[in-house]
C-alpha positions in Angstrom: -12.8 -17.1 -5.7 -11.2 -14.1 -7.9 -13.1 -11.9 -6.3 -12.5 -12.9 -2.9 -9.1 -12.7 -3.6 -8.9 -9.3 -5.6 -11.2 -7.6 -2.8 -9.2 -9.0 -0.1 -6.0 -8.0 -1.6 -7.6 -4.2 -1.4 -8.9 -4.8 2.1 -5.1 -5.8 3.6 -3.8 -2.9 1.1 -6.2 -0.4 3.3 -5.3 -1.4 6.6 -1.6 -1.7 5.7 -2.0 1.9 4.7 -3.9 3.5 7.4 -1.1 1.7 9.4 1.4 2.9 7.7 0.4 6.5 7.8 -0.8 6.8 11.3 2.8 5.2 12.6 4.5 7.7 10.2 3.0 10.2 12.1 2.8 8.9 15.5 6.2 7.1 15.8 8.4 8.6 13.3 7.6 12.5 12.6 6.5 13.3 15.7 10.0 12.5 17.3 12.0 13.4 14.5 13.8 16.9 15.0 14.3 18.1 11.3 15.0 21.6 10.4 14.1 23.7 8.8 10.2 23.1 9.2 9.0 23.3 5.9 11.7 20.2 4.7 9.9 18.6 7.5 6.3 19.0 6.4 7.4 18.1 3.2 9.2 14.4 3.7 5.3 13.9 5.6 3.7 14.8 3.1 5.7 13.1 0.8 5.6 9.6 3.4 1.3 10.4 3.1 1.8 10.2 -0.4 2.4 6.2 -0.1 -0.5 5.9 2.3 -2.9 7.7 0.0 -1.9 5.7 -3.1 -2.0 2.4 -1.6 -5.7 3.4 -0.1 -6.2 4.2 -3.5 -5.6 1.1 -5.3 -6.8 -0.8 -2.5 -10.7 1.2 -3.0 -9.8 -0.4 -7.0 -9.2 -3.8 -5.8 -12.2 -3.7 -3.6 -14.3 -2.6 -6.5 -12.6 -4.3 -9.4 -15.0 -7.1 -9.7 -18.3 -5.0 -10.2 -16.6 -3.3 -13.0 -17.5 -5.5 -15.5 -14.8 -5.3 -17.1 -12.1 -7.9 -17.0 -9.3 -5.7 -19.3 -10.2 -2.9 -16.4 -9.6 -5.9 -13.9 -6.1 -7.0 -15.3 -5.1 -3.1 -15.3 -6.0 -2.5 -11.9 -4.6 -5.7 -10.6 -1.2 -5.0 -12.1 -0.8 -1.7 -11.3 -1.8 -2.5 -7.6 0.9 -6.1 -7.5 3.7 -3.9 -9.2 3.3 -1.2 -6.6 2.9 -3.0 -3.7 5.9 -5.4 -4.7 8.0 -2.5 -4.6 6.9 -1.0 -1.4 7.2 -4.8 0.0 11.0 -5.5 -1.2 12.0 -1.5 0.0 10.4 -2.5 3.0 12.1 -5.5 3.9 15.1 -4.3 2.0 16.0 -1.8 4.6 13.9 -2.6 8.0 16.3 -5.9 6.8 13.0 -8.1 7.0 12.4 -6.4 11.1 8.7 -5.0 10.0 5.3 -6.8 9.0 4.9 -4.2 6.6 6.3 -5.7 3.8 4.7 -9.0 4.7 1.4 -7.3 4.1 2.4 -5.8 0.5 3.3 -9.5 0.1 0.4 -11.0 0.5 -1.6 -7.7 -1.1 0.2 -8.2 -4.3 -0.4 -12.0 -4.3 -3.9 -12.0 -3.5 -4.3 -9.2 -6.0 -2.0 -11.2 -8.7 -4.7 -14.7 -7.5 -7.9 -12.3 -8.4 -6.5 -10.7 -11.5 
Protein backbone atom coordinates (compact mmCIF):
# COMPACT_ATOMS: atom_id res chain seq x y z
CA UNK A 1 0.00 0.00 0.00
CA UNK A 2 3.17 2.44 0.52
CA UNK A 3 4.14 2.06 -2.60
CA UNK A 4 0.99 2.57 -4.29
CA UNK A 5 0.73 5.57 -2.47
CA UNK A 6 4.42 7.02 -2.95
CA UNK A 7 4.21 6.14 -6.78
CA UNK A 8 0.92 7.63 -7.21
CA UNK A 9 1.80 10.72 -5.34
CA UNK A 10 4.72 11.06 -8.30
CA UNK A 11 2.28 10.13 -10.99
CA UNK A 12 -0.38 13.18 -9.96
CA UNK A 13 3.00 15.31 -9.27
CA UNK A 14 3.81 14.66 -13.22
CA UNK A 15 0.67 15.47 -14.72
CA UNK A 16 0.13 18.43 -12.36
CA UNK A 17 3.44 19.58 -13.85
CA UNK A 18 3.09 18.99 -17.48
CA UNK A 19 -0.19 20.92 -16.78
CA UNK A 20 1.25 23.49 -15.22
CA UNK A 21 3.86 24.14 -17.74
CA UNK A 22 1.99 23.80 -20.93
CA UNK A 23 -0.92 26.37 -19.50
CA UNK A 24 2.09 28.71 -18.52
CA UNK A 25 2.90 28.76 -21.87
CA UNK A 26 -0.29 28.46 -23.66
CA UNK A 27 -2.56 30.64 -21.46
CA UNK A 28 -0.37 32.97 -19.66
CA UNK A 29 3.00 33.91 -21.63
CA UNK A 30 1.73 33.72 -24.83
CA UNK A 31 -0.76 36.66 -24.08
CA UNK A 32 1.29 38.49 -21.78
CA UNK A 33 2.91 41.72 -23.37
CA UNK A 34 6.10 42.17 -21.27
CA UNK A 35 8.96 44.27 -22.29
CA UNK A 36 11.74 44.15 -22.74
CA UNK A 37 11.98 40.54 -24.27
CA UNK A 38 14.64 39.02 -22.46
CA UNK A 39 12.68 39.84 -18.72
CA UNK A 40 10.16 37.97 -20.58
CA UNK A 41 12.04 34.82 -21.42
CA UNK A 42 13.30 34.95 -18.23
CA UNK A 43 9.97 34.93 -15.75
CA UNK A 44 9.34 31.55 -18.39
CA UNK A 45 12.07 30.16 -17.76
CA UNK A 46 11.94 30.85 -14.32
CA UNK A 47 7.73 29.58 -14.23
CA UNK A 48 9.58 26.08 -16.24
CA UNK A 49 11.66 25.89 -13.39
CA UNK A 50 8.58 24.76 -11.11
CA UNK A 51 7.44 22.32 -13.84
CA UNK A 52 10.83 20.74 -14.16
CA UNK A 53 11.33 20.33 -10.43
CA UNK A 54 8.03 18.88 -9.66
CA UNK A 55 8.64 16.37 -12.80
CA UNK A 56 11.62 15.77 -11.05
CA UNK A 57 10.56 14.68 -7.73
CA UNK A 58 7.64 13.10 -9.16
CA UNK A 59 10.27 10.53 -11.49
CA UNK A 60 11.67 9.99 -7.37
CA UNK A 61 8.41 9.17 -6.01
CA UNK A 62 7.69 6.88 -8.89
CA UNK A 63 10.96 5.12 -8.27
CA UNK A 64 11.29 5.47 -4.50
CA UNK A 65 10.23 2.07 -3.70
CA UNK A 66 12.75 0.00 -5.85
CA UNK A 67 15.49 1.85 -4.16
CA UNK A 68 15.87 -0.28 -1.44
CA UNK A 69 16.44 2.00 0.66
CA UNK A 70 13.95 3.17 3.15
CA UNK A 71 16.37 6.34 4.69
CA UNK A 72 16.45 7.23 0.69
CA UNK A 73 12.60 6.71 0.81
CA UNK A 74 11.93 9.17 3.85
CA UNK A 75 14.40 11.81 2.04
CA UNK A 76 12.71 11.69 -1.09
CA UNK A 77 9.24 11.68 0.30
CA UNK A 78 9.89 14.77 2.42
CA UNK A 79 11.56 16.78 0.16
CA UNK A 80 8.70 16.03 -2.46
CA UNK A 81 5.58 16.78 0.57
CA UNK A 82 7.55 20.01 1.71
CA UNK A 83 7.68 21.29 -1.89
CA UNK A 84 4.59 20.48 -3.08
CA UNK A 85 2.89 21.91 0.23
CA UNK A 86 4.27 25.09 -0.62
CA UNK A 87 3.38 25.23 -4.26
CA UNK A 88 -0.23 24.03 -3.00
CA UNK A 89 -0.83 26.90 -0.17
CA UNK A 90 0.84 29.75 -2.88
CA UNK A 91 -1.48 28.31 -5.20
CA UNK A 92 -4.56 28.51 -3.39
CA UNK A 93 -3.19 31.46 -1.46
CA UNK A 94 -3.43 33.74 -4.43
CA UNK A 95 -5.78 32.02 -7.26
CA UNK A 96 -7.87 32.47 -3.61
CA UNK A 97 -8.72 28.61 -3.79
CA UNK A 98 -10.22 29.41 -7.96
CA UNK A 99 -7.53 26.64 -9.48
CA UNK A 100 -7.27 22.70 -9.05
CA UNK A 101 -3.77 23.12 -9.00
CA UNK A 102 -3.24 23.35 -5.53
CA UNK A 103 -5.70 20.57 -4.99
CA UNK A 104 -3.32 18.36 -6.89
CA UNK A 105 -0.11 19.34 -4.70
CA UNK A 106 -2.62 18.48 -1.96
CA UNK A 107 -3.24 15.27 -2.57
CA UNK A 108 0.71 14.78 -4.13
CA UNK A 109 2.07 15.64 -0.77
CA UNK A 110 -0.45 13.46 1.15
CA UNK A 111 -0.18 10.51 -0.87
CA UNK A 112 3.60 11.00 -0.85
CA UNK A 113 3.51 11.83 3.15
CA UNK A 114 0.98 8.01 3.18
CA UNK A 115 3.94 6.12 1.19
CA UNK A 116 6.89 7.71 3.05
Amino acid sequence: MRDLAIQAAGGIAILTAIVHGVLGETKIFAKAHIEPAWIKLMLRLIWQCGTVAWVGFGVLLVAAPHMGSDVARLWIAGAAIGTYSVAAVSNAWVTRGRQVGWVAMTVASALALVGA
